[in-house]
N, C-alpha and C positions, 0 to 999 in steps of 0.2 A: 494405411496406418492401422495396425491391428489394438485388440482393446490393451494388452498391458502398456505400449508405448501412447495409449491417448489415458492410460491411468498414470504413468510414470508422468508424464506434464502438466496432467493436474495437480498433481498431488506437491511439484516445484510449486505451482502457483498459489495454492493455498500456502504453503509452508511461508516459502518469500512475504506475501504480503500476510500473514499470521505474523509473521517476525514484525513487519511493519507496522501495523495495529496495536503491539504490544509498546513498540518502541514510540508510537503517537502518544499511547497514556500516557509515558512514563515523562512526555514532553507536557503532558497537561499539569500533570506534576510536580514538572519545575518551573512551568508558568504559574502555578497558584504559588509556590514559595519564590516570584519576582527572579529569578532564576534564568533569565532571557537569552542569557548566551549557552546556558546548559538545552533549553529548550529549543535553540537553532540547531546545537548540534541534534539532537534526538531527532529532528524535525528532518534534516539530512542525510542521515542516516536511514531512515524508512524510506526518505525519497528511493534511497539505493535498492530496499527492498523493493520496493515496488516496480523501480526500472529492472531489476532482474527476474519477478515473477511477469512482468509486460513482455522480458524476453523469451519466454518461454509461451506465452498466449501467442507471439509475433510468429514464430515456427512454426506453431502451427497454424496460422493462415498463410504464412508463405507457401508449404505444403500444401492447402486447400487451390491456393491462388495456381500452382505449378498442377493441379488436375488429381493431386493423390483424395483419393475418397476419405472419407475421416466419419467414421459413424461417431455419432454423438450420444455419451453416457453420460449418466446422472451425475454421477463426479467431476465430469468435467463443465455441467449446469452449478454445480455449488460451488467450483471453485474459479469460475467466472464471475457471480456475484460475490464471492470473497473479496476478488480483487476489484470490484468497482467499489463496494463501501468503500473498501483500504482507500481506494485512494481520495471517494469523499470526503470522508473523513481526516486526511491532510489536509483538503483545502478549506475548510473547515476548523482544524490546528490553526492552518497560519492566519487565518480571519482571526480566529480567538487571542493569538496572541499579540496580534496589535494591537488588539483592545486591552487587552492587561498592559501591556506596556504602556499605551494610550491611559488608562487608568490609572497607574505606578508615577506614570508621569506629574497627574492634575493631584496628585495624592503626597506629593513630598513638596510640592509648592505654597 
């Protein structure tokens, strides 16, 4: 795998889960305005991001896993931990939003 096809993969994965991280806020968002079904969407939405920058990390281990050599650059180190926050950071979203809902709840009683 030469370096522009291991920078064209990166540059999906950051992009994909960039989109996803944006669309996480945008879900915290509408969890602070009790907004709980707008926030699921949002919430599934990055999921998607994230499974398609995962599809692009997967390729290229599949490639590694089939014996192609794959020299490793710096862009593809940053855009490796782009996508592991991303997707902390989801599970971390959906923690947060049962607790506002969890909150929303004891809070109109």
């Amino acid at each position: 795998m030469n370096s522009e096809e291991i920078q064209v993969a990166a540059f999906e994965i950051i992009l994909n889960s960039g989109n996803a991280r944006t669309t996480i806020h945008n879900a915290f968002a509408a969890m602070r305005k009790n907004d709980f079904e707008k926030a699921d969407e949002l919430l599934e939405t990055a999921n998607s991001e994230i499974l398609n920058a995962h599809k692009s990390q997967t390729e290229l281990l599949k490639d590694y896993a089939n014996g192609k050599k794959i020299e490793m650059e710096i862009i593809m180190v940053h855009a490796q931990d782009h996508l592991m926050t991303t997707m902390t950071l989801l599970e971390v979203a959906q923690e947060m939003k049962y607790l506002y809902e969890e909150n929303a709840k004891h809070n109109y009683k």
